[in-house]
C-alpha positions as CSV (number, residue, x, y, z in Angstrom):
1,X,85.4,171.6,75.7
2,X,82.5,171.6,73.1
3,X,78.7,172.8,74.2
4,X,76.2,169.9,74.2
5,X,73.4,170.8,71.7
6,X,69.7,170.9,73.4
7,X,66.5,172.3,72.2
8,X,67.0,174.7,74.2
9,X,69.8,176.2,73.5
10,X,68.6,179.3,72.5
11,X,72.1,181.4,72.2
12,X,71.9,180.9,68.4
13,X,69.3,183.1,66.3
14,X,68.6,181.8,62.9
15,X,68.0,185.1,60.5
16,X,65.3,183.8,58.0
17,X,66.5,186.4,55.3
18,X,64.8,183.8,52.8
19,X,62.6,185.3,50.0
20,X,59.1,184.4,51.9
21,X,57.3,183.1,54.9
22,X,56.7,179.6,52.9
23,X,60.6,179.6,52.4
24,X,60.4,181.0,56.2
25,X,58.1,178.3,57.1
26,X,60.1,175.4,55.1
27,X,63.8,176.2,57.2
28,X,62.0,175.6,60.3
29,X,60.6,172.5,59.6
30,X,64.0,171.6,58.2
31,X,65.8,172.9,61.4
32,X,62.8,170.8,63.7
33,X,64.0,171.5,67.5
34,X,67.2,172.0,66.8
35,X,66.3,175.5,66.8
36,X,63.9,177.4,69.2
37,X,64.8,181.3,68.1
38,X,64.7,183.1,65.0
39,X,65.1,186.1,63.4
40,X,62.7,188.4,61.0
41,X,63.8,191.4,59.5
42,X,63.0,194.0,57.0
43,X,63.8,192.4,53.7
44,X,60.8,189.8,54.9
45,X,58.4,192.2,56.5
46,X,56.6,193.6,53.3
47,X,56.1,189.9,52.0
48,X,54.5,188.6,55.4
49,X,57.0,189.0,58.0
50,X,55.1,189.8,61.0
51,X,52.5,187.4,59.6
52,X,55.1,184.5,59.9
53,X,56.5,185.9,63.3
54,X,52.7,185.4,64.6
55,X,52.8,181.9,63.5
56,X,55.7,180.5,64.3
57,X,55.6,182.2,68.1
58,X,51.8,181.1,68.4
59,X,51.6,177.8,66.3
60,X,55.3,176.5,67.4
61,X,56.4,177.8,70.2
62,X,59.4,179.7,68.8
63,X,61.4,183.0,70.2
64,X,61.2,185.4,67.6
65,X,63.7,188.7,67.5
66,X,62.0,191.3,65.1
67,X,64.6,193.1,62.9
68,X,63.0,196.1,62.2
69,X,65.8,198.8,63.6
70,X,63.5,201.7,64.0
71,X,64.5,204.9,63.6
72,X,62.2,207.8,63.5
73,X,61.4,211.1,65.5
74,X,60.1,209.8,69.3
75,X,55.9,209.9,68.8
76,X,56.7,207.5,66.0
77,X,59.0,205.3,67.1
78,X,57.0,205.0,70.5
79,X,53.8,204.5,68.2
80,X,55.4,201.5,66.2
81,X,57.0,199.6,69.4
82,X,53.5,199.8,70.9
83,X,51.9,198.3,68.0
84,X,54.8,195.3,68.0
85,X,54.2,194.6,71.8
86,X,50.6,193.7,71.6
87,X,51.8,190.4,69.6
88,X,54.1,189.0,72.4
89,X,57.4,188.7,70.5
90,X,60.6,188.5,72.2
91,X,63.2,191.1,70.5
92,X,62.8,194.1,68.8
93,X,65.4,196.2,67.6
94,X,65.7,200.1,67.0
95,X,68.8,202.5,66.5
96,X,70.8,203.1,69.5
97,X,70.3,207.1,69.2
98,X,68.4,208.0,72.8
99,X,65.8,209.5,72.0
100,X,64.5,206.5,70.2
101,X,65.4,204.0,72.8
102,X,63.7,206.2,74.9
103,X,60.6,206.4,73.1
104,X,61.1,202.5,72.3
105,X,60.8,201.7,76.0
106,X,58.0,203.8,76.6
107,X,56.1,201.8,73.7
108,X,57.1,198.4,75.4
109,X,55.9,199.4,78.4
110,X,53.9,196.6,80.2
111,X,54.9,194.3,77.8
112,X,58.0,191.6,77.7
113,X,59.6,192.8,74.6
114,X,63.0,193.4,74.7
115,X,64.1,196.5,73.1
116,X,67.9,195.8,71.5
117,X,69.7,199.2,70.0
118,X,71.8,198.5,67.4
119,X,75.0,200.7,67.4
120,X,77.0,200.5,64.4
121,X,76.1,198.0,61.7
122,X,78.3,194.6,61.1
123,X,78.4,195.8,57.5
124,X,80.2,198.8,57.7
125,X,83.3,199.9,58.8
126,X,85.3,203.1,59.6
127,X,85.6,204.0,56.0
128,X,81.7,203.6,56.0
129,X,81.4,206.2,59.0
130,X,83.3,208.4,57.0
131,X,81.0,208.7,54.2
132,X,78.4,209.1,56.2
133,X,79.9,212.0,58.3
134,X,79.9,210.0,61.6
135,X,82.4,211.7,64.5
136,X,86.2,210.2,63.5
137,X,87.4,207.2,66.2
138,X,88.2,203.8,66.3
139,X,85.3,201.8,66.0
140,X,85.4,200.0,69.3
141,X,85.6,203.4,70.3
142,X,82.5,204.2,69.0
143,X,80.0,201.2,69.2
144,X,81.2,201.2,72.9
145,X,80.1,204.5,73.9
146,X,76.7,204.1,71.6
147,X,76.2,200.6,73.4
148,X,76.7,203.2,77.0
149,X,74.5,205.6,76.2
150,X,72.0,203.1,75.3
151,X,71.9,201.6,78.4
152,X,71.3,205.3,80.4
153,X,68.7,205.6,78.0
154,X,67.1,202.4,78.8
155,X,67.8,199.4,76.4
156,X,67.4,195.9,77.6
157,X,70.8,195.2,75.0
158,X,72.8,196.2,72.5
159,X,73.3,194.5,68.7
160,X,77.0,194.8,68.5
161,X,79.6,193.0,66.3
162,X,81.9,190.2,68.5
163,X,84.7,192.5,67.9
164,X,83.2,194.8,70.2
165,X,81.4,192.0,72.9
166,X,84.1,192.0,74.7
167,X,84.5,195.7,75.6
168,X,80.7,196.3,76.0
169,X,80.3,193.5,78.5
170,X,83.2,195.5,80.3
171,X,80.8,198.1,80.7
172,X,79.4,198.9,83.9
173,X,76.3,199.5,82.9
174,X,76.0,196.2,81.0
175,X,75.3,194.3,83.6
176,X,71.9,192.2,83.4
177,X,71.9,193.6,79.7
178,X,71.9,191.7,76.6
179,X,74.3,191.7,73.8
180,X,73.4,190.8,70.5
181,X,76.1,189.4,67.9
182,X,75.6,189.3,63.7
183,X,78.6,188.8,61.8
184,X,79.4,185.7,63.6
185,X,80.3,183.2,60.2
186,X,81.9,179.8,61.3
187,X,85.1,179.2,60.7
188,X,85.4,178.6,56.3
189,X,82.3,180.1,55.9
190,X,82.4,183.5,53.4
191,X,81.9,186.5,55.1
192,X,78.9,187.9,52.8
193,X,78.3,191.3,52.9
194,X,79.8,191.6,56.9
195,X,83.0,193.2,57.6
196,X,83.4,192.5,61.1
197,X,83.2,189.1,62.1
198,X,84.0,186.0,64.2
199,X,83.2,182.5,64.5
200,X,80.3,181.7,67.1
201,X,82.7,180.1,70.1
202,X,84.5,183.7,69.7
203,X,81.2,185.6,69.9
204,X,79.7,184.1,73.0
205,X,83.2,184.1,74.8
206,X,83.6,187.8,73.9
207,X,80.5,188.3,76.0
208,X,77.7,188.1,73.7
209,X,74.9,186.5,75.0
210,X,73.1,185.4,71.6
211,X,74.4,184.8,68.0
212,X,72.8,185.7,64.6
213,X,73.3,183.8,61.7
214,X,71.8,183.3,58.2
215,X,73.6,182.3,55.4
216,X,75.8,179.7,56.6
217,X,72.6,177.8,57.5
218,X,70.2,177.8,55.3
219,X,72.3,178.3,51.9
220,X,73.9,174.6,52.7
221,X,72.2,171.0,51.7
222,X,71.7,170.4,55.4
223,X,70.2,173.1,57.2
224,X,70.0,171.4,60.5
225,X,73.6,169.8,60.7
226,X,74.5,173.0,60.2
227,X,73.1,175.0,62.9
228,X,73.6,171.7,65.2
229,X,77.5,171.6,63.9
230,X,77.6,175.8,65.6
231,X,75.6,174.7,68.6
232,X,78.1,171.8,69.4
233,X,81.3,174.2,69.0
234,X,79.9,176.6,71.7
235,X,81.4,176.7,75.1
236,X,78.7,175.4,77.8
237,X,76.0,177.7,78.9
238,X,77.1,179.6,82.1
């Protein structure tokens, strides 16, 4: 049975990886209230990034997840979160190694941001760990044990491909935690730059709890047909 679209619905996560907050800006007026939560990252931050993630949380009322995957020795890292959490956004990610969630949870502190860890990239895979001198293992192997040790170090989720949803959400220590998916393309859609992927019905039935998706939205003529085409293939909300 197909999900009924609402505004919402705020299991999918629009990436705006568009050139500039007036591109930014443009999408969401294209996407209306079809979408209520969106994502900012890097490749937008040092053209206005966090200027935009001000605006559209303040001015429209949307959910913004910050993309910035922090990774940096613990005074740092504790330093930057603290500096995010005084403007009220909803996400922030950092890498999963503990010491930085650590530190990324003390900088939250008395705030509501959500601190995600990401543990391996959607972009890579095992021949990817290899060059980069990463323990040998399967990779469910290892994005499940970085998404455990996560947890014990105090992340409110994980950013995880769907391949791996399912065996995170197994976890114990999941439990009330949140689980992030990229690489989730629907189905005929290319697969970009991501390696391990799944369509977004797969994702959320894996276990993830929110979607991320770019491309497949706003590189088509209809931006919000598209994302309201994904949000009618999902399975009801539990």
């Amino acid at each position: 049975m197909s999900g009924v679209m609402t505004a919402t619905d705020d299991r999918l996560i629009v990436a705006l990886d568009v050139p500039d907050p007036l591109a930014g800006l443009a999408l969401v007026e294209k996407l209306g209230a079809s979408v209520g939560f969106y994502k900012i990252g890097l490749g937008m931050l040092t053209s206005g990034g966090l200027a935009l993630a001000n605006e559209l949380k303040a001015a429209h009322g949307k959910r913004i997840f910050l993309d910035m995957k922090f990774f940096d020795i613990p005074a740092t890292v504790e330093a930057a979160v603290a500096g995010v959490a005084r403007f009220g956004l909803d996400f922030l990610t950092v890498h999963g190694d503990p010491n930085v969630v650590r530190a990324a949870r003390a900088g939250a502190a008395g705030s509501e941001l959500k601190i995600l860890a990401v543990t391996v990239l959607t972009a890579a895979d095992r021949a990817d760990l290899d060059a980069a001198m990463i323990v040998p293992g399967a990779m469910e192997e290892i994005v499940t044990e970085r998404a455990r040790r996560a947890f014990a170090a105090g992340a409110d989720g994980v950013i995880a491909s769907p391949h791996e949803a399912a065996a995170i959400r197994a976890l114990p220590a999941a439990e009330g935690r949140l689980i992030v998916t990229p690489g989730v393309r629907p189905a005929g859609a290319a697969a970009g730059d991501q390696k391990r992927i799944a369509t977004p019905a797969a994702a959320i039935q894996a276990g993830a709890d929110h979607i991320v998706i770019g491309r497949p939205i706003w590189q088509t003529a209809d931006p919000r047909a598209a994302a309201e085409a994904i949000l009618a293939e999902l399975p009801p909300p539990d």
